[in-house]
N, C-alpha and C positions, 0 to 999 in steps of 0.2 A: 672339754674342760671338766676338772672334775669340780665335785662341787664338797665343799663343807656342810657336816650335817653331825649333831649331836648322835645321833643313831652309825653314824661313820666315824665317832669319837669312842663310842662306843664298844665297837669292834675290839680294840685294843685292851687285850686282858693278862699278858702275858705278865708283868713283875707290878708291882705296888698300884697292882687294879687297870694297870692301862697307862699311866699317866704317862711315864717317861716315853713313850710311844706316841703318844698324842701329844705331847709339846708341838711338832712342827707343824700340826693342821691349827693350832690351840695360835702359834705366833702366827700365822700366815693369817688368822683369822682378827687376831690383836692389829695386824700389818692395816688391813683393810679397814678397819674401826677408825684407828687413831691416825693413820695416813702418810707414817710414816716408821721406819725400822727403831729407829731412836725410842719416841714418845713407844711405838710396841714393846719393845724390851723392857721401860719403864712400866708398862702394862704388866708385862708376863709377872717382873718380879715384885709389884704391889700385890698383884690377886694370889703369888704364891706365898708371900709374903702375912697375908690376913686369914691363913688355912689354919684349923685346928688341927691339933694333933690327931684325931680320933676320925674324922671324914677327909681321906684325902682320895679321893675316887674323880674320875676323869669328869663328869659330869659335876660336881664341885667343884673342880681345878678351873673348867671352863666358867663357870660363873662370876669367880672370883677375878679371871680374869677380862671377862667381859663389862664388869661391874667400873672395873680400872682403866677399863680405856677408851668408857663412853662417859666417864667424871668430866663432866665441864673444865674444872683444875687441870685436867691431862692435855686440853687442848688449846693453852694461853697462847702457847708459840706458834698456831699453826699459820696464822696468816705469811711468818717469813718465810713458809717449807712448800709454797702452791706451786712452784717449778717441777719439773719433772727429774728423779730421783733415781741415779743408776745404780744405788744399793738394792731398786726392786725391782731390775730389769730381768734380774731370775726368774719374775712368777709369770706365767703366761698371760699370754698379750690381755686377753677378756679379765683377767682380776687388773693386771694394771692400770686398767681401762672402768673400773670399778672408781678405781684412786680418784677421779678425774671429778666425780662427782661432788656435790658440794656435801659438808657435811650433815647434814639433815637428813639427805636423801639416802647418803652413803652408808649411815650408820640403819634407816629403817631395812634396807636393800638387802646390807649383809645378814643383821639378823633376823629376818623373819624369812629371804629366800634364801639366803646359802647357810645359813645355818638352821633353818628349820624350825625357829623356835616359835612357839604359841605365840597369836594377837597379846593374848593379855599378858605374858611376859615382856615380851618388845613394847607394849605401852607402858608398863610397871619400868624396863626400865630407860624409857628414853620420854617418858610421860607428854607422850600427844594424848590426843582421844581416838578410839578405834580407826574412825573416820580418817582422821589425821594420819594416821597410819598407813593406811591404806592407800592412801593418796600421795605420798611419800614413795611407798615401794613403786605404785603406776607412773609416777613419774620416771625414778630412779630406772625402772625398765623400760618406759619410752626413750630415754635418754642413750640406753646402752646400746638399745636397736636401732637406733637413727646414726650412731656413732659406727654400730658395726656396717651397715648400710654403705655407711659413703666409705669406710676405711675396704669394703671389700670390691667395692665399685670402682675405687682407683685399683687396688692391687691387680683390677681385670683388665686395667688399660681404657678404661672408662672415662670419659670427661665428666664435666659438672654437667654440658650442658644432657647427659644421659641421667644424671643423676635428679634435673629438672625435670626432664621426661615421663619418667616414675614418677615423679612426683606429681605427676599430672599438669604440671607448666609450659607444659609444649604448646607448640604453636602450629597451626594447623594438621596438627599430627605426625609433623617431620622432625626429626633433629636439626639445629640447624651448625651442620661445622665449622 
């Protein structure tokens, strides 16, 4: 999986600073935020939208857009879009597996591990307290590894009751078939 990171947004220097280059890591990253391709788009062209003439650099483009698609206003409609979504059955299984999470978790998840960005910006902009934060992302990542767990445990041909196993719910140390 690759991962989203400001420093990998970065990279991207070739015409007007990067940017047109980083749009696709820049929506995929708006995708994951707002949870869905719609409310993303809606993202991208608000934060590109609110750019001055004078700073338009890939690391401003991404704020403005991060800024847009964690507005509380962005997410009135999300509660009728919590079904599963074949418009983002393109991104690999572990981001759309991201999707999955509730919003709180989702949005500390994305920006603090897949995007890299500092504690006190992901508190400045999604305003938990450090704490809060942190506890958000441990969830958000208990959540994905318990999730990739049983999804690869089946793909191995695996029953629950193996899955109990591991988990330490076995009963006298046997599986029982």
């Amino acid at each position: 999986m690759t991962f989203l990171t400001v420093d990998g947004a970065n990279r991207y220097t070739s015409n007007a600073n990067g940017v047109s280059e980083g749009l696709n890591e820049m929506f995929i990253a708006a995708i994951l935020l707002t949870g869905c391709t719609e409310r993303a788009e809606r993202a991208v062209v608000e934060g590109i939208e609110t750019l001055g003439e004078d700073d338009v650099s890939v690391h401003t483009v991404l704020q403005t857009i991060i800024r847009a698609a964690v507005n509380p206003e962005m997410m009135a409609d999300e509660e009728g879009l919590r079904q599963s979504q074949p418009a983002v059955s393109w991104l690999p299984i572990q981001l759309q597996r991201v999707l999955l999470l509730p919003r709180d978790l989702r949005h500390a998840f994305v920006l603090r591990l897949l995007l890299g960005l500092p504690r006190d910006q992901c508190s400045r902009l999604l305003q938990p307290d450090d704490g809060k934060l942190d506890e958000r992302v441990g969830d958000a990542a208990t959540f994905l590894a318990q999730r990739d767990l049983f999804h690869k445990s089946l793909s191995m041909g695996t029953t629950f009751h193996t899955l109990n196993f591991i988990k330490g719910k076995h009963q006298n140390g046997k599986i029982r078939r």
